[in-house]
C-alpha positions in Angstrom: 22.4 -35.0 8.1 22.3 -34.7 11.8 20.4 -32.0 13.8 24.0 -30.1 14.6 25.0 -30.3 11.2 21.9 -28.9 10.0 21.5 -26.1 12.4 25.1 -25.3 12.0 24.3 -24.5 7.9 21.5 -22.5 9.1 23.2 -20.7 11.4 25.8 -20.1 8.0 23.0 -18.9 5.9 21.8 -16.4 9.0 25.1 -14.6 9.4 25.5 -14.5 5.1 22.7 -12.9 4.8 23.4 -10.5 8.3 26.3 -10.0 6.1 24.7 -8.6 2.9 22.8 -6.3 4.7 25.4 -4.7 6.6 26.4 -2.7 3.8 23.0 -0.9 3.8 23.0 -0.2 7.8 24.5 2.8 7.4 22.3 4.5 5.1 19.3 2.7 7.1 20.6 4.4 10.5 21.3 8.0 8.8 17.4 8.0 7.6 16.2 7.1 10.9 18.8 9.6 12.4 17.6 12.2 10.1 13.9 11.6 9.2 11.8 8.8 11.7 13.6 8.6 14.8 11.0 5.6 16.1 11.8 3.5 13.2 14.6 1.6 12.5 16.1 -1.2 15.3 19.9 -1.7 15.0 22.7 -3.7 17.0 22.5 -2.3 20.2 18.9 -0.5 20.4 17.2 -2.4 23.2 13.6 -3.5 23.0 11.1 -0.6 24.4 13.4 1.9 24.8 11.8 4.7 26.3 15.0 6.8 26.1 14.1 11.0 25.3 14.5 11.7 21.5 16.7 14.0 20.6 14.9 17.3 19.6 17.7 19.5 19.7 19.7 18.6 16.4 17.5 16.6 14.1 14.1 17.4 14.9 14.1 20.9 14.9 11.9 21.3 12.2 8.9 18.5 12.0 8.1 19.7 8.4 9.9 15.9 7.0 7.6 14.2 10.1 4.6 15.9 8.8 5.4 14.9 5.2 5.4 11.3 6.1 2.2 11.5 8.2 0.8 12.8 4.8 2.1 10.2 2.6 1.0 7.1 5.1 -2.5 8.7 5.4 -2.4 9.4 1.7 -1.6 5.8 0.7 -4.0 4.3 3.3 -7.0 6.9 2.1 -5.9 6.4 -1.7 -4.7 2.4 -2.0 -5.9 -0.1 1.3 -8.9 2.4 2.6 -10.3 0.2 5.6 -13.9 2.8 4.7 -14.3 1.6 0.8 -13.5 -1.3 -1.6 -10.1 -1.4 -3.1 -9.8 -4.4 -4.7 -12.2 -7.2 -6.4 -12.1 -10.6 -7.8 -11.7 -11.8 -11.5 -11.1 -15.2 -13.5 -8.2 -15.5 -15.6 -10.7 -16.7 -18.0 -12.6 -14.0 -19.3 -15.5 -15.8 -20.5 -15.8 -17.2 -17.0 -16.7 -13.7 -15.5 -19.3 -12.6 -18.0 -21.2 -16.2 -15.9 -23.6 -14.6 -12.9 -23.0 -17.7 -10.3 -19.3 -17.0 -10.6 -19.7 -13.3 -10.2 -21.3 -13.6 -7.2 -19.1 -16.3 -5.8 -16.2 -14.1 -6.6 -18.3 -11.1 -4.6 -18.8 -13.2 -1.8 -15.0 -13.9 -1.4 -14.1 -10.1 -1.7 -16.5 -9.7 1.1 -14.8 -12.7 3.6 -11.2 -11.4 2.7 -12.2 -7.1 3.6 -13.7 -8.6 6.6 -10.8 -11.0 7.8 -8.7 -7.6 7.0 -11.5 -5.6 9.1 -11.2 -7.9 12.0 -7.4 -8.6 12.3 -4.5 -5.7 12.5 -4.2 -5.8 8.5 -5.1 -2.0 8.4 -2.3 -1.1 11.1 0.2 -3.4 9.8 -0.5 -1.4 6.1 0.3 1.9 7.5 3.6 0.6 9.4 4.2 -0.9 5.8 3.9 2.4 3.7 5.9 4.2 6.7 8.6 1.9 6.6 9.1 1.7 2.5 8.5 5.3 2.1 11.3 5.7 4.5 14.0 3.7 4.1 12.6 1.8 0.4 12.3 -1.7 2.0 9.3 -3.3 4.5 8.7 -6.4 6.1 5.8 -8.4 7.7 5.0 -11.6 8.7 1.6 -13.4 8.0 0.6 -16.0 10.1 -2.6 -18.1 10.7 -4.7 -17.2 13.8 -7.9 -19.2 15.6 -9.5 -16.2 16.4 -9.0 -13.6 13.0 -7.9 -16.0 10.4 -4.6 -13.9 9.8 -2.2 -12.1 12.7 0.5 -10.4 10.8 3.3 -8.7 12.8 5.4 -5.7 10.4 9.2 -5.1 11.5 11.5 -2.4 10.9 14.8 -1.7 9.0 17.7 -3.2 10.7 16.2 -5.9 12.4 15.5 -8.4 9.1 17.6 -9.3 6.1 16.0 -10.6 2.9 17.0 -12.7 0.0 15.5 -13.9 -3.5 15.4 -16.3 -5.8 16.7 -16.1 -9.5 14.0 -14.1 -10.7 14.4 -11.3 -8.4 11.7 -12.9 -6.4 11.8 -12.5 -2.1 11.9 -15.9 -0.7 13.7 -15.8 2.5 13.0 -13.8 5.5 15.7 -13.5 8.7 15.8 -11.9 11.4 17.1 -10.9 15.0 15.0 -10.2 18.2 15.3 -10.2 22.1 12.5 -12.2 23.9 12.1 -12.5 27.7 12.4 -15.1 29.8 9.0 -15.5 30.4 8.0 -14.6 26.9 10.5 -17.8 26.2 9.0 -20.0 28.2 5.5 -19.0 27.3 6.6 -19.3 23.0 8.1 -22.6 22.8 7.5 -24.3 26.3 9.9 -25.2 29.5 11.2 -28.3 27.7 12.6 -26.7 24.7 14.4 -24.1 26.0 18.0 -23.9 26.8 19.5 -24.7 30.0 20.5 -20.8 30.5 17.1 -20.1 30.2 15.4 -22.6 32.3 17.9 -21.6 35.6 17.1 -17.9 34.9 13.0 -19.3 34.9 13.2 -21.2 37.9 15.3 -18.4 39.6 12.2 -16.3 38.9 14.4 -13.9 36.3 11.9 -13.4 34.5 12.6 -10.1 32.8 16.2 -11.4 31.7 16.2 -10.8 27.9 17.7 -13.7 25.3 18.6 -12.8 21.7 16.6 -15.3 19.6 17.2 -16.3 15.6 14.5 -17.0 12.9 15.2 -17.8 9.8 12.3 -18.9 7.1 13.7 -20.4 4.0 12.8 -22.9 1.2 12.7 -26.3 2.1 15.0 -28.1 -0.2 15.2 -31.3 1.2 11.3 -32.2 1.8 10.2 -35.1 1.7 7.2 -35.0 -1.0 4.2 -37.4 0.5 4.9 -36.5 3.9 2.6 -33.9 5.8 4.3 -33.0 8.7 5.1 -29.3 9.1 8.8 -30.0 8.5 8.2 -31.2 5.0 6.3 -28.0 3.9 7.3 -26.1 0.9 8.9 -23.4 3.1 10.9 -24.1 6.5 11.0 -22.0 10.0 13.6 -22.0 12.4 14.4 -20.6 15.6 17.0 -20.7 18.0 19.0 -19.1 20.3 21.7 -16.7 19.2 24.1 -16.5 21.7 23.5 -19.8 23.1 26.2 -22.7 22.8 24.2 -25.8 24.9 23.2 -28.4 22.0 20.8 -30.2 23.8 17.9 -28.4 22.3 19.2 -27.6 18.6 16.0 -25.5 17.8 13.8 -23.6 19.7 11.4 -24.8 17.4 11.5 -26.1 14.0 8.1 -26.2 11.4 7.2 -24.9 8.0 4.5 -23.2 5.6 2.8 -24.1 2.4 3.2 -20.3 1.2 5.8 -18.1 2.1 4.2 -15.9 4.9 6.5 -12.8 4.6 5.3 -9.8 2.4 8.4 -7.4 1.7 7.7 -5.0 -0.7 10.4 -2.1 -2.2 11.2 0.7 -3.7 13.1 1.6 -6.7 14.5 -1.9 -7.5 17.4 -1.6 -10.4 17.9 -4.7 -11.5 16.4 -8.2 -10.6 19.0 -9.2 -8.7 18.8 -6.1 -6.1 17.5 -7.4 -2.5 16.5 -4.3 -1.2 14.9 -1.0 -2.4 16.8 2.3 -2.8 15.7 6.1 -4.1 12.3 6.1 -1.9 11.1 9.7 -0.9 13.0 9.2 2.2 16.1 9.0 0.0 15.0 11.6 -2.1 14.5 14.1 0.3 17.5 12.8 2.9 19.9 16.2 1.9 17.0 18.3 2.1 16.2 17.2 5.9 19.3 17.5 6.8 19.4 21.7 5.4 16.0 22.0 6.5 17.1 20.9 10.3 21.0 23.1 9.9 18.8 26.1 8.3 16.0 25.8 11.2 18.5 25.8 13.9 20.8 28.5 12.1 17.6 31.0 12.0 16.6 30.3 16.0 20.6 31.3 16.4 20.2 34.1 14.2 16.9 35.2 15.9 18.2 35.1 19.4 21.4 37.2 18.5 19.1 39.6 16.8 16.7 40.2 19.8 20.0 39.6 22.6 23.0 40.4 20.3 26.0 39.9 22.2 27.9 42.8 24.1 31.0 44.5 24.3 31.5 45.4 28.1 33.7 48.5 29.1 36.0 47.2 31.9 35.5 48.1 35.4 31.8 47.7 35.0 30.5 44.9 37.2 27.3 43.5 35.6 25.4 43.9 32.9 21.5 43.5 32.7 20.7 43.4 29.0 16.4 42.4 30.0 14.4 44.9 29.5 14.3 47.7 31.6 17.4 46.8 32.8 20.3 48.8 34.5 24.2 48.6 34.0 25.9 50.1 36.1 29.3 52.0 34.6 32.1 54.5 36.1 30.0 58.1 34.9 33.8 60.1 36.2 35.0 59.0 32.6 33.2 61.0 30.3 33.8 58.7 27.1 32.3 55.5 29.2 29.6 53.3 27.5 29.1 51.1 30.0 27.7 48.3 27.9 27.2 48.4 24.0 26.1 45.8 21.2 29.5 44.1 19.5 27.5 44.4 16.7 24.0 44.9 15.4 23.1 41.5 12.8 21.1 42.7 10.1 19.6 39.4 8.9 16.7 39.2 5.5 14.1 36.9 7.3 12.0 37.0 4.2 14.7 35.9 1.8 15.8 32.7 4.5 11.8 32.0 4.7 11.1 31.7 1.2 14.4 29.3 1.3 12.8 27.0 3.7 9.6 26.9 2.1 11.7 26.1 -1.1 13.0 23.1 0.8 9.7 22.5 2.7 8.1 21.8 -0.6 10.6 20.0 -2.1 10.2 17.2 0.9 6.1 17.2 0.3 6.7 16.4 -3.4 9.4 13.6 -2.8 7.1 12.3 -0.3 3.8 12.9 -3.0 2.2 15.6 -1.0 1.3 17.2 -3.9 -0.8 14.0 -5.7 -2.3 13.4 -2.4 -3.7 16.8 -1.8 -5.2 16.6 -5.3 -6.7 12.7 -4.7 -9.0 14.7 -2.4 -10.8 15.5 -5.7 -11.2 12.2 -7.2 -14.2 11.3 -5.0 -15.3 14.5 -6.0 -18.6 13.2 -8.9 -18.8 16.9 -10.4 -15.1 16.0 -12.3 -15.5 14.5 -15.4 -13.0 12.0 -17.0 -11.2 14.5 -18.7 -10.9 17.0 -15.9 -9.1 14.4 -13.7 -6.9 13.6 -16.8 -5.3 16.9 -17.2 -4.7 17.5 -13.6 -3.5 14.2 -12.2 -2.3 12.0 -15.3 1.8 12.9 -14.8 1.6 12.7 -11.2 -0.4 9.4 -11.0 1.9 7.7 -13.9 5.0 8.8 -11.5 3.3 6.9 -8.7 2.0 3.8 -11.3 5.7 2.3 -10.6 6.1 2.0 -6.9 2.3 0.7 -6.8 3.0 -1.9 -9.1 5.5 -3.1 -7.2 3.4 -2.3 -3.8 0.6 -4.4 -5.0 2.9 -7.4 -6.6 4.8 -7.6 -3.5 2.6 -6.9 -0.8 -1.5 -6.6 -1.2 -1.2 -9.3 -4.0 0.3 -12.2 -1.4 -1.5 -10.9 1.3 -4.9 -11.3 -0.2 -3.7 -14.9 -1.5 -2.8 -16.3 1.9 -5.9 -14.5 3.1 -7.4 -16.6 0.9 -5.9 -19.9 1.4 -6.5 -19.4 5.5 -10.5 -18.7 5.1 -10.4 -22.0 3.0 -8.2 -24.2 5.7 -11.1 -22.4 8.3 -13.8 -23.8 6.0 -15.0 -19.9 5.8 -15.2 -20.0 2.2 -18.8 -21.1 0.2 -18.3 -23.8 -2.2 -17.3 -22.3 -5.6 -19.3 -22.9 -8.7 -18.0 -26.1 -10.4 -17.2 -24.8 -13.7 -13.9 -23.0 -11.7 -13.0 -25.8 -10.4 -9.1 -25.6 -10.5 -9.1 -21.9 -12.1 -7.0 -19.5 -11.3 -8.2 -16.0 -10.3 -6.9 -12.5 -10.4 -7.0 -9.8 -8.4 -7.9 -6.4 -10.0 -7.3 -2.7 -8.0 -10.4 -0.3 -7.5 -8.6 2.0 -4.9 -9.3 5.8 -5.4 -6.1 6.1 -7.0 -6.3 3.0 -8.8 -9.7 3.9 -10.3 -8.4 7.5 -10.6 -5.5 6.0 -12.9 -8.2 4.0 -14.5 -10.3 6.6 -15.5 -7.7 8.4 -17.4 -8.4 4.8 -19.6 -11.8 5.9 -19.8 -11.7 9.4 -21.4 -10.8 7.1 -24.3 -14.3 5.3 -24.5 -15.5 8.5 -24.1 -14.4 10.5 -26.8 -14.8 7.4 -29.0 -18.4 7.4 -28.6 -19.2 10.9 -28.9 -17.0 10.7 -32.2 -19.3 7.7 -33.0 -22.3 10.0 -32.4 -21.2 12.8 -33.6 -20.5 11.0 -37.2 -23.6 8.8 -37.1 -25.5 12.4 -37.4 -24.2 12.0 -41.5 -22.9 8.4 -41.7 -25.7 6.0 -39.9 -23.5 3.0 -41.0 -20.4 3.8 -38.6 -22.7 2.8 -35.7 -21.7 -0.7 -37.0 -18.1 -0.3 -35.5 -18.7 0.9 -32.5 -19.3 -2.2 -30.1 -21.5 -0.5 -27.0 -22.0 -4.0 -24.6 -18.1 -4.2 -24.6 -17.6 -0.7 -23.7 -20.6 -0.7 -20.9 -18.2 -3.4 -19.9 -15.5 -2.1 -19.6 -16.2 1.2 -18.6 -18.0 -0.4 -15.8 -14.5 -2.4 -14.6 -12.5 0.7 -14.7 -15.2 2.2 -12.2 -15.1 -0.4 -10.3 -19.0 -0.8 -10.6 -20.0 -4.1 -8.6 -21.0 -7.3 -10.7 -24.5 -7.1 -9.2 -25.6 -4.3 -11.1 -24.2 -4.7 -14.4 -25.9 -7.9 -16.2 -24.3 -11.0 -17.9 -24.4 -11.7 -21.6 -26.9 -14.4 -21.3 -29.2 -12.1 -19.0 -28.8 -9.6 -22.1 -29.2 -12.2 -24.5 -32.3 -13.0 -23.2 -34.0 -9.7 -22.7 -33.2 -8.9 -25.9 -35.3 -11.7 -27.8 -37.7 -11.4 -25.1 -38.5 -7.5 -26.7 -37.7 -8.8 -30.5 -40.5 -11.2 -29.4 -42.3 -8.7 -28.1 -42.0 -6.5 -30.8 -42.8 -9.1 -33.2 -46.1 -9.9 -31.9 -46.8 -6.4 -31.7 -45.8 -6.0 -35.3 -48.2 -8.7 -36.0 -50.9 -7.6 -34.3 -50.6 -4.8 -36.3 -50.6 -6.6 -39.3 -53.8 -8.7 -38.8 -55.7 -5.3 -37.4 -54.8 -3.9 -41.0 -56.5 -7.0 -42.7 -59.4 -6.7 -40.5 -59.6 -3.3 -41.7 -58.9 -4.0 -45.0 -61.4 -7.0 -44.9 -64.5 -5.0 -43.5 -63.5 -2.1 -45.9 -63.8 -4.6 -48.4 -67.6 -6.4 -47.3 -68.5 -2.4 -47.4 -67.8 -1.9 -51.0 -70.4 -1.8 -53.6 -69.7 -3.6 -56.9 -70.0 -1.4 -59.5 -69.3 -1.7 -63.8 -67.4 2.1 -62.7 -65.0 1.1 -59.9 -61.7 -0.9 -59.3 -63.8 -3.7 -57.5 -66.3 -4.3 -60.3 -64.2 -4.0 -63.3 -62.1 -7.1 -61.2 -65.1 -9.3 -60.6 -66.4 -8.5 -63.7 -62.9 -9.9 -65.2 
């Protein structure tokens, strides 16, 4: 296959998947329209456009901005908190985790990965992420290697990517459309592989002359297993020049990846098939905005009329002044003049419309989870018991279980794996215990809300001790069924209590027969004190025909 022929199929699969997702532009524009002006690039938005938002029609009413602020802040505080641990390490083996060494490899890992998040833009690219699929159900970033943090990662917006998956529903390629300077051209992929537009514009000294550029990362289908050049990687990247028709440089620059560097998580997936997410908050809430917006500026129409209603004018008079303490001047020789009067006087039920935009108002918070966010601010809270947080946050954290499924399978899951590949390609990770050699790990939640959705697991445990207890009081034996080390286990996962404090089975094991042992050798201590005393009580007795001791010597 030559180099045209192959950039020519890429440029095929580019505009079929530009294609596919034109049919979702326009329900992409109307919620940027509508509920996050900033977000959301389409054809014809230039790059830093500066341009003045317009406040007049659509942003009237910044209850919808403030909802999302809330949700971002509440999925940041409650899922990826940059301030606490949210996620820990586990062996798909069980038995391998109840090992010490291997708990405190898998500790030491956590720790490299929260600091390579600490120290790159991971945090900030999270909250672009929640903003973006809260809003319009889809997101998209890209993770790449850096010398400095291990990871760079670089989030986009609706309208600029388009997505596609595999057979199992799976995202697997990643394209998109951008506009790059001149000098930021040059500076990318170098003088000599630019085209020959772009070189005259460089040597010209055009620096600030903008080029539309095409990326398009894709399975590699035709590697060549055995080689180890970045163009025989599992995944391949392409970029070129969109609008651009000189084949002397094919590519802008072609390489590849061993793991597919684009997270895209969704929302509200139907079937496998679907490539991009649908019924977010955003979409929930869309026809509310829109009222909310029509209502707010219907009311500040209302108002005005009702402090300056308008006027009916009695001819001949020549102005009217209707500020206050003004004067209009009218012809006082006709005795039924009015001069100036109100056309009519609008009698409007402010309380009635206010309690019918807080109706709407709270409507957008609970599409946008205002309400389970307000009450996560309790969770931390040690005073609540188990049960407590079970009967106030149980429906609301099972209506949130789906979309962070999806969040953490899509997005956290793959980010925390390439994360992981990187700090071993840096030589940043400490040699792992031998007996995992070739394992597989897992990665297991302990956000506040994860934990919080935990410990409505753990009211379980505890009302299947105190029954234990309570029935132990007249049937001792039904101790026997209740196994207490695997509940002190698991209990202590669902907190998300570190590995450092809870002890293995062998460090149990042998504290345990140390206190038998001990209590053994007390036990027989004991013992031979008793037949010391016994003994001496013995050399003290006098034989006599009339006692026990006599009557047995005398036999």
């Amino acid at each position: 296959m030559s180099d045209y022929t192959k950039k020519d199929e890429i440029e095929k699969k580019f505009n079929a998947m530009k294609n596919e997702a034109s049919i979702w532009l326009d329900s992409w524009k109307e919620l940027s329209l509508w509920l996050s002006p900033t977000r959301g690039k389409f054809d014809g938005d230039t790059t830093n456009d500066g341009s003045l938002l317009n406040y007049t029609i659509h942003l009237i009413n910044n209850a919808t901005s403030l909802a999302i602020r809330s949700f971002v802040a509440g999925m940041m505080a409650g899922i990826t908190s940059p301030f606490r641990s949210w996620f820990k390490l586990e062996m798909e083996e069980k038995e391998l985790n109840n090992q010490k060494p291997i708990k405190l490899w898998l500790e030491l890992v956590e720790n490299k990965i929260r600091d390579t998040f600490a120290k790159s833009n991971a945090y900030n690219m999270f909250a672009a992420l929640y903003e973006e699929i809260g809003v319009f159900a889809t997101a998209a970033a890209l993770i790449e290697k850096d010398n400095e943090t291990v990871i760079r990662l670089r989030s986009f917006t609706a309208g600029e990517y388009f997505l596609a998956n595999d057979s199992k529903g799976r995202i697997n390629t990643f394209a998109r459309e951008f506009s790059m300077t001149v000098a930021q051209m040059v500076e990318e992929f170098g003088y000599n592989n630019v085209s020959l537009t772009v070189k005259n514009n460089y040597d010209l000294n055009n620096l600030t002359q903008t080029v539309n550029v095409r990326h398009l990362i894709c399975p590699n289908l035709k590697r060549k297993l055995g080689k180890l050049d970045n163009k025989n990687m599992k995944y391949s990247s392409y970029y070129w020049e969109a609008d651009n028709n000189d084949f002397d440089n094919k590519f802008l620059k072609e390489s590849g990846y061993n793991n597919f560097p684009i997270i895209a998580p969704r929302w509200g997936l139907t079937t496998t098939s679907d490539i991009y997410g649908k019924d977010s908050p955003g979409w929930l809430c869309l026809g509310d905005t829109r009222q909310l917006q029509e209502m707010t500026k219907d009311i500040s129409i209302a108002t005005e009329k009702t402090i300056y209603p308008p006027h009916l004018v009695e001819a001949g008079v020549e102005a009217i002044d209707l500020d206050a303490h003004g004067v209009t001047r009218y012809n006082p020789e006709n005795p039924n003049s009015f001069g100036a009067k109100p056309l009519s006087q609008e009698k409007i039920d402010f309380n009635a419309i206010s309690f019918v935009v807080q109706d709407i108002t709270n409507r957008i918070n609970k599409a946008f989870y205002g309400d389970l966010f307000l009450l996560g601010n309790s969770f931390d809270d040690t005073t609540k018991t188990a049960t407590e947080i079970n009967f106030r946050a149980e429906e609301k954290l099972l209506a949130l279980s789906r979309i962070l499924e999806q969040f953490n399978n899509e997005a956290i899951s793959p980010l925390i794996d390439l994360t992981f590949q990187y700090l071993l390609e840096f030589g940043l990770i400490p040699t792992q215990p031998p007996e995992i050699e070739g394992k597989d790990y897992k990665i297991e939640y302990i956000s506040t809300v994860a934990q919080a959705q935990k410990m409505v697991g753990t009211q379980a445990i505890e009302q299947y001790a105190s029954m234990i207890g309570n029935l132990s009081a007249v049937f001792p034996e039904v101790v026997d069924k209740f196994n207490s080390d695997e509940a002190a286990d698991i209990y202590g996962t669902k907190l998300g209590v570190s590995q450092k404090i809870i002890r293995s089975k062998k460090e149990v094991e042998y504290i345990r027969n140390q206190r038998a042992k001990q209590q053994q050798a007390i036990k027989q201590e004991e013992q031979v004190a008793n037949m010391v005393q016994g003994a001496k009580v013995l050399s003290e007795t006098e034989v006599r025909d009339d006692n026990a001791l006599g009557q047995l010597v005398g036999a």
